[in-house]
C-alpha positions in Angstrom: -5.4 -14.3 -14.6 -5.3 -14.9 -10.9 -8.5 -13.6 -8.9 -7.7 -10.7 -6.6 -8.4 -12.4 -3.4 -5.3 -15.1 -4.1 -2.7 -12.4 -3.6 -1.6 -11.4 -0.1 0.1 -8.1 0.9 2.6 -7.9 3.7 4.3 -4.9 5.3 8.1 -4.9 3.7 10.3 -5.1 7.0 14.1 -5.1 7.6 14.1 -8.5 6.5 12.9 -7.6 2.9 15.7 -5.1 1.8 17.9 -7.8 0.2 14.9 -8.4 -1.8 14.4 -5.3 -2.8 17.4 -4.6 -3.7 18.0 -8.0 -6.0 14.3 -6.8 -7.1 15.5 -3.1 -7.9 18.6 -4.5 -9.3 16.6 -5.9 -12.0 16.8 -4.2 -15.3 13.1 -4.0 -16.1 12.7 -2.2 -12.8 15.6 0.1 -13.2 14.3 1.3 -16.5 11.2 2.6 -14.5 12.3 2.7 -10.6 14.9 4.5 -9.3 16.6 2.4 -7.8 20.2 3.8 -7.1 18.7 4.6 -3.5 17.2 1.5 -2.3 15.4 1.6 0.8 16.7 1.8 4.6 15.3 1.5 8.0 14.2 5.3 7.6 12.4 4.7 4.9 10.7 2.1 6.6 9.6 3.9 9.4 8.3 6.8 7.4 4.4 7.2 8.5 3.1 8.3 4.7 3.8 5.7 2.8 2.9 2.0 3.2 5.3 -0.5 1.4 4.1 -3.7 1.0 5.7 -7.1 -0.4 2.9 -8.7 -3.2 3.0 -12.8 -2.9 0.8 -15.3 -5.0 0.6 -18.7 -3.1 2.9 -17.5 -0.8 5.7 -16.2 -3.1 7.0 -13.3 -3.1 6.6 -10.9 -6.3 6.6 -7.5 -6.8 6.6 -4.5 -4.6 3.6 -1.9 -3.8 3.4 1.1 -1.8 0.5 3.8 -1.5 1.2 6.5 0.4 -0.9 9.8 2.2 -0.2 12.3 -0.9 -0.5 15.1 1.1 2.2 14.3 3.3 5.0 16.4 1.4 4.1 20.3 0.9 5.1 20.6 -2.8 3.8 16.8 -4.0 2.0 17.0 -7.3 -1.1 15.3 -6.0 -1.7 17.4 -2.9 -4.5 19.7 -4.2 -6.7 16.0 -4.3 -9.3 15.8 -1.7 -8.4 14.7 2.1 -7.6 10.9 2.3 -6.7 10.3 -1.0 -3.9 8.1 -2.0 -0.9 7.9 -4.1 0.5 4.2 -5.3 3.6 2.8 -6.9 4.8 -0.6 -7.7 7.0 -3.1 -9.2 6.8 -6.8 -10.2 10.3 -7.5 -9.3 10.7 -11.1 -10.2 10.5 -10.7 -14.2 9.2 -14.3 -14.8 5.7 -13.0 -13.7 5.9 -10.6 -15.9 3.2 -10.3 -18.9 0.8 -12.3 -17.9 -1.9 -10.1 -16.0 -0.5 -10.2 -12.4 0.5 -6.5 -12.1 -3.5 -5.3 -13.0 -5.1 -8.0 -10.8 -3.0 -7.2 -7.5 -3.1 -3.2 -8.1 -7.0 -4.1 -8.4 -6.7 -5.7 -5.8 -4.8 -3.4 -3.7 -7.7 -0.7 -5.4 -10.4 -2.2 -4.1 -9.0 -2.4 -0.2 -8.2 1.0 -0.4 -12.0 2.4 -1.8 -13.3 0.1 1.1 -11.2 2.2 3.6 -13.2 5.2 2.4 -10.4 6.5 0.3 -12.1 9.1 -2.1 -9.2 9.0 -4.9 -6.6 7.1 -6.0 -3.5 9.0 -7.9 -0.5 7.1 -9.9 2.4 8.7 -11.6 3.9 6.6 -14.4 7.0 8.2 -16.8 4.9 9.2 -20.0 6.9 6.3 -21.9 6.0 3.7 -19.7 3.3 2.5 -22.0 2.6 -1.0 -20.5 2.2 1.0 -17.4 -0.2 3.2 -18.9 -2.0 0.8 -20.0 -3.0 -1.1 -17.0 -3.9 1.9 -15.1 -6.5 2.4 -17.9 -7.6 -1.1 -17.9 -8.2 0.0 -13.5 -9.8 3.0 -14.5 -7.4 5.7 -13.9 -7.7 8.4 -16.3 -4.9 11.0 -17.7 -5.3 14.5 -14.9 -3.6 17.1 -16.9 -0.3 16.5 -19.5 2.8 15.5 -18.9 5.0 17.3 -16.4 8.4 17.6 -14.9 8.5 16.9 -10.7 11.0 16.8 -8.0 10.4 12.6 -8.6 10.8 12.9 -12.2 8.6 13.2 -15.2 5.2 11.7 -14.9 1.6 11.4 -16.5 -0.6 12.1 -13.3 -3.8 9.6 -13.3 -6.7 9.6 -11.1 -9.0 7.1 -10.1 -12.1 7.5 -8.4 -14.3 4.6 -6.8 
């Protein structure tokens, strides 16, 4: 596995969209992403979340975003404490894939935001996304509460705390 300082993160831009959307086009992101609204300038623009574009020696990956969960009134994690942060991600090009990338940069990713001073970090994944699962746990998120229907869809809420 790669070391967390190897992997760079880089606002997504305009620029990036056709990359997304070859990326969310993908089917082992569509099983998981929804991707039949890909991103637009808007999006973009919006001041809660931060999307990023993950590279490894300068090659572009897989997607993140983390995002201020209190920025939406009725958003399942809003009852965390001030600062906390939501993330999501991707690894769009499937030929990295299995082989410990998508732990090591949400680590990474982890670690940049606990050195920020954020107090909790809160993920989402669909119950059946057991891979997902799984490398949450291996980060130290934890299952907060059952499964649940949302306005995003249904997700296992985790928490992790620095």
């Amino acid at each position: 596995m790669t070391a967390p300082n190897h992997y760079s993160f880089r606002k997504a831009t305009l620029d990036d969209l056709p990359l997304l959307r070859a990326w969310q086009a993908n089917p082992h992101v569509r099983e998981w992403w929804d991707s039949d609204e890909p991103y637009d300038a808007t999006d973009l623009a919006d001041p809660r979340v931060a999307r990023w574009i993950v590279s490894i020696a300068e090659r572009p990956f897989a997607f993140m975003q983390d995002y201020i969960v209190h920025g939406w009134e009725d958003h399942h994690f809003a009852k965390l404490p001030r600062e906390s942060r939501g993330i999501d991600q991707y690894i769009g090009n499937p030929e990295m894939i299995g082989v410990g990338h998508g732990s090591a940069f949400i680590g990474a990713r982890m670690m940049a935001l606990f050195d920020a001073g954020v107090p909790v970090i809160a993920t989402d994944p669909h119950p059946a996304n057991q891979r997902a699962i799984a490398a949450y746990k291996k980060l130290g998120f934890e299952p907060s509460g059952s499964a649940r229907e949302t306005r995003w869809g249904l997700i296992l809420p985790m928490l992790a705390r620095q």
